[in-house]
N, C-alpha and C positions, 0 to 999 in steps of 0.2 A: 504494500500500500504506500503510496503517496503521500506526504503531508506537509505544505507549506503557507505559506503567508498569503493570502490573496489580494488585501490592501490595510490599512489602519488610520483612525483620524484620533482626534483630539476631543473630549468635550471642555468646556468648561467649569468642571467642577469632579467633583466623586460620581461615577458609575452608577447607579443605583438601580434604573431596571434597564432591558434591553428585550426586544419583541420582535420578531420577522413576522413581514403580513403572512397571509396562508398561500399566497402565491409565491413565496418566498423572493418577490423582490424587492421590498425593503426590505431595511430594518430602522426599527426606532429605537433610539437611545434616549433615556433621560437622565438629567443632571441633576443632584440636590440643591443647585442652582437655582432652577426651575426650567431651565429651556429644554426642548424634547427636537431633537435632530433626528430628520428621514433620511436614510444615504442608502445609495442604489446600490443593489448586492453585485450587480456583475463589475463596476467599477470604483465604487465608494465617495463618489460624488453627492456632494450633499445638496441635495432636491430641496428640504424647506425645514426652516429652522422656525418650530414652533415656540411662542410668547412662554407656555406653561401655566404655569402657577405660581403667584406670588408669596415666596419666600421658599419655596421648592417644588420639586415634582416628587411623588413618592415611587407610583407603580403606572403601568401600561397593561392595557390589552388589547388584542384588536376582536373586531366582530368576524364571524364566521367566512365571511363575501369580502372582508378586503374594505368597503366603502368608509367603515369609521374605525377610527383609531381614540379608545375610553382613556383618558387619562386623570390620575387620581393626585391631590395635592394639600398641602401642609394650610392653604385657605381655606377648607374643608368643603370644595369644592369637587366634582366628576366633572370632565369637560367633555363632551366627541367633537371629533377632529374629520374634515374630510383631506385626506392624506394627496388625494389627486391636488387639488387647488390649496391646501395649507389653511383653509379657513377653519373656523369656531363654528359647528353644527347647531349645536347645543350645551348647555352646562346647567348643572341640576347642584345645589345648594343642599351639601347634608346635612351641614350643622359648624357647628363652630371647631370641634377638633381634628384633625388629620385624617385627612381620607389614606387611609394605607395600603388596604386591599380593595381589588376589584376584578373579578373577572366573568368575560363573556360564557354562555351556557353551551358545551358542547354542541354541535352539532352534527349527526353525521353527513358524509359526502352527499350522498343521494338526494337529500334533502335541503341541499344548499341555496337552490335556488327557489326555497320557501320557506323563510327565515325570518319574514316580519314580528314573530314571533319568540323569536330569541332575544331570551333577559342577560341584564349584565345587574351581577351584585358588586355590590361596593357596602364596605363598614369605614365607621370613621369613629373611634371609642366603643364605646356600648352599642352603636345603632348598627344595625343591616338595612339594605332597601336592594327591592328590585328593579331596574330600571327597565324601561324598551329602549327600544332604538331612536325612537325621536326624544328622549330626554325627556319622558314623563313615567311619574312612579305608578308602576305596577302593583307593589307593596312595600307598607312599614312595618318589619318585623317587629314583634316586642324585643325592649333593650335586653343584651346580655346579660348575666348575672355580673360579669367586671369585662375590661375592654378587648375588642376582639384580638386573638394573633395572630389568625392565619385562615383562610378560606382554599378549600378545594371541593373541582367539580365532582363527583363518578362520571364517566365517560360517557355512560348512556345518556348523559345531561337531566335526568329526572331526579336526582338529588344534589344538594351541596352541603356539605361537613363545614361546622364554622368551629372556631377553637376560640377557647379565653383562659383563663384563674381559674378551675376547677373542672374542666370537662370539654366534649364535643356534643354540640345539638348538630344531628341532618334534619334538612329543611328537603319536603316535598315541592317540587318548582311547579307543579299545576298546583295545588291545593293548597301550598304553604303554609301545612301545616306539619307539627313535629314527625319524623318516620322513628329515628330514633336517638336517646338521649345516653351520653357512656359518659361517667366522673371520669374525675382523675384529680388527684389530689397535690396539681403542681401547673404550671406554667407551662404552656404549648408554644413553644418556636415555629412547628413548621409539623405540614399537612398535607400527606397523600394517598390517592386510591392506588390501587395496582388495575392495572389495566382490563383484567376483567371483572371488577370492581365486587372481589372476593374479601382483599383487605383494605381494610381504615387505617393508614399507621401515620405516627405523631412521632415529631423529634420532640423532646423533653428537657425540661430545665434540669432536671434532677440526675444529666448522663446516662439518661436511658433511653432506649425507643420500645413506645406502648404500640401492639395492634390489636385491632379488635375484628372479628369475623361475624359482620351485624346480622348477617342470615343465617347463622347460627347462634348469635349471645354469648360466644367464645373470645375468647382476649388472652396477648400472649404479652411479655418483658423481656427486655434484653436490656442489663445496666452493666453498667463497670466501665462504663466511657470514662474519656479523660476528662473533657469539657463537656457544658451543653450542647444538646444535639440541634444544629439548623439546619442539616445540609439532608435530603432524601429524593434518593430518585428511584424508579422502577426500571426495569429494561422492558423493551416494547412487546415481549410474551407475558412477563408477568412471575418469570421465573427468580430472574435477581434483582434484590431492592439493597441497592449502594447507601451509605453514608457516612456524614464526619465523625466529626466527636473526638477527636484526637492526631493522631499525629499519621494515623495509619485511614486510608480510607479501606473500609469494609462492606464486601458483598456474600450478602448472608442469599441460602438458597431458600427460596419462598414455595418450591414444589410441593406438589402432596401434601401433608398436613403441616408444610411451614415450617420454619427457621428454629425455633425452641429447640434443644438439645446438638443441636449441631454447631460446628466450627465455622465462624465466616471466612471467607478470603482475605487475607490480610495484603493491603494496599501499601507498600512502606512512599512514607516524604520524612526530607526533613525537619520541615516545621508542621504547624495543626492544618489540617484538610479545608480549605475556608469555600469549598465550592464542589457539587456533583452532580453531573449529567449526561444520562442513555441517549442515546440515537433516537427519533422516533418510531423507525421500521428495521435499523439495524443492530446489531451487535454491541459497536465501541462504547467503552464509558470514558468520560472526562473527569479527570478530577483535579482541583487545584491546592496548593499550600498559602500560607500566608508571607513566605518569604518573595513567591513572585512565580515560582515554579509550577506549570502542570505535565498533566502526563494524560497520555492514551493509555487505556489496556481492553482490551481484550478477554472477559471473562473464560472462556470456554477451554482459550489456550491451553496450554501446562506453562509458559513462558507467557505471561499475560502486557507485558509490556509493550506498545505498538511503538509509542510517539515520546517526548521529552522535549520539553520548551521551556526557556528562562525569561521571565518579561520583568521589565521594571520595578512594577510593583503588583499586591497581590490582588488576584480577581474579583469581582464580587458579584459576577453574572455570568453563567454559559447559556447559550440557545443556540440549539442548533435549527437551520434553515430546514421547512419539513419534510427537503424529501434528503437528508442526512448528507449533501455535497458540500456544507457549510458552517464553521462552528464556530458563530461570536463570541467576543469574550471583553467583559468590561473591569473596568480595574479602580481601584483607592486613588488613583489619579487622574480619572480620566480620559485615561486611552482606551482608545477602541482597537483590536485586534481582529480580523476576520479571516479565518486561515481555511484552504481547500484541501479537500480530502479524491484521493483518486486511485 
């Protein structure tokens, strides 16, 4: 395999989120600046340097079709963007505190080109809301028990897992109403399904990652990490679920009845794992350190090491472009890196 640099820019500030449309030829970057930069994937040209958000940009996502780009901000503000023209669609006022999370409701291919109907959530503290697509609310959830940390869809797009201080609610996206409610008795960093949306699993404050198996009522641990857990990704079968938490990134196998009594694959860096992410249809995982360094590998190998690269400084975004030719990478300073794979 092939893998080198394809181009890289500058933003103005710390990296913070990074989002390729679903046709993969943008990609959007945002700064905690506030400005959100479009640059064209085949040559890194920057198309339109969006206003943002005043006083930052938190998160991005884009809608199913490409046509809007949700952006979420420290004005406690959701904006959509139309990415063609660079104009302000709409912007929908959450509340007073930080819009942190937001993101659009899967949907599958088939069904693309019937989408008026696809919600985007966004939380900003306590509060969730649904949005549509022209920027009017669908629904106000009731507030959280304490502020949200982390939102993910199930793939099928009919649920979304919200996380806070003491637990995970999923929300029904027709009825929104509760489907199901799992404690947790600590601080939720980071939240994912696995692709056949068999497990719910949480990176943890507490160096540990919680999953739960909702159609069953089953829930498994795994602690002994170095640091809290933020970093989780799945591979695109379903089989391995990567994360940080220390110095080593680890891929536990999620087969069969799951990771519980088994050894992970241990990932060696030098310094702590500050970034992880699969392929969407292929193999590779990405994983980053916080001294600046990532690395490719290759689960399946016996020699799992594909790639190795030294960057400035440490990442704090991978996305890869969705059909896996491309693999952004945002950093503590700013720089954009977009490296091809062949």
């Amino acid at each position: 395999m092939n893998f080198s640099k394809h181009w890289a820019a500058t933003l103005d500030d710390y990296a913070i989120d990074l989002a390729w449309s679903p046709d993969g030829k943008i990609l959007a970057a945002a700064s905690t600046a506030g400005t959100v930069s479009l640059f064209e994937a085949a040559t890194g040209a920057l198309r339109h340097a969006l206003v943002g958000h005043d006083d930052g940009t938190n998160a991005l996502s884009w809608s199913a079709t490409g046509v809007l780009l949700a952006t979420g901000g420290q004005d406690g503000k959701v904006k959509f963007w139309n990415p063609s023209s660079g104009s302000l669609a709409h912007e929908y006022l959450l509340g007073t505190a930080w819009v942190e999370h937001l993101a659009w409701q899967p949907v599958k291919r088939d069904q693309v080109s019937a989408i008026s109907g696809q919600l985007l959530f966004a939380s900003a503290g306590k509060k969730l809301v649904a949005l549509r697509a022209d920027g009017s609310l669908a629904h106000a959830f009731p507030d959280a028990p304490k502020t949200i940390t982390a939102l993910a869809w199930r793939a099928d797009g009919a649920a979304c897992a919200v996380a806070y201080f003491g637990g995970v609610c999923v929300w029904d996206a027709t009825t929104f109403a509760v489907q199901k409610e799992f404690p947790y008795g600590n601080t939720i960093h980071a939240l994912t399904w696995s692709p056949d949306g068999k497990w719910l699993v949480a990176g943890c404050q507490d160096n540990a990652v919680h999953l739960w198996v909702p159609s069953e009522d089953n829930e498994f641990h795994m602690s002994g990490y170095e640091t809290k857990l933020k970093e989780l990704s799945f591979s695109h079968d379903g089989k391995w679920l990567a994360t940080g938490g220390g110095k080593d990134g680890c891929v536990w196998d999620c087969s069969g009845a799951g990771p519980e009594g088994r050894e992970p694959m241990m990932l060696p860096h030098q310094h702590r794992v500050c970034a992880v992410a699969f392929q969407h249809q292929h193999s590779l995982l990405a994983t980053a350190a916080t001294n600046g360094e990532f690395c490719l590998w290759s689960p399946s190998r016996k020699n799992p090491l594909v790639a190795e690269v030294k960057m400035p400084s440490a990442a704090t975004r991978f996305t890869w472009v969705p059909d896996d030719s491309l693999l952004a990478v945002g950093t503590e300073k700013g720089n954009i890196f977009v490296f091809k794979t062949a």
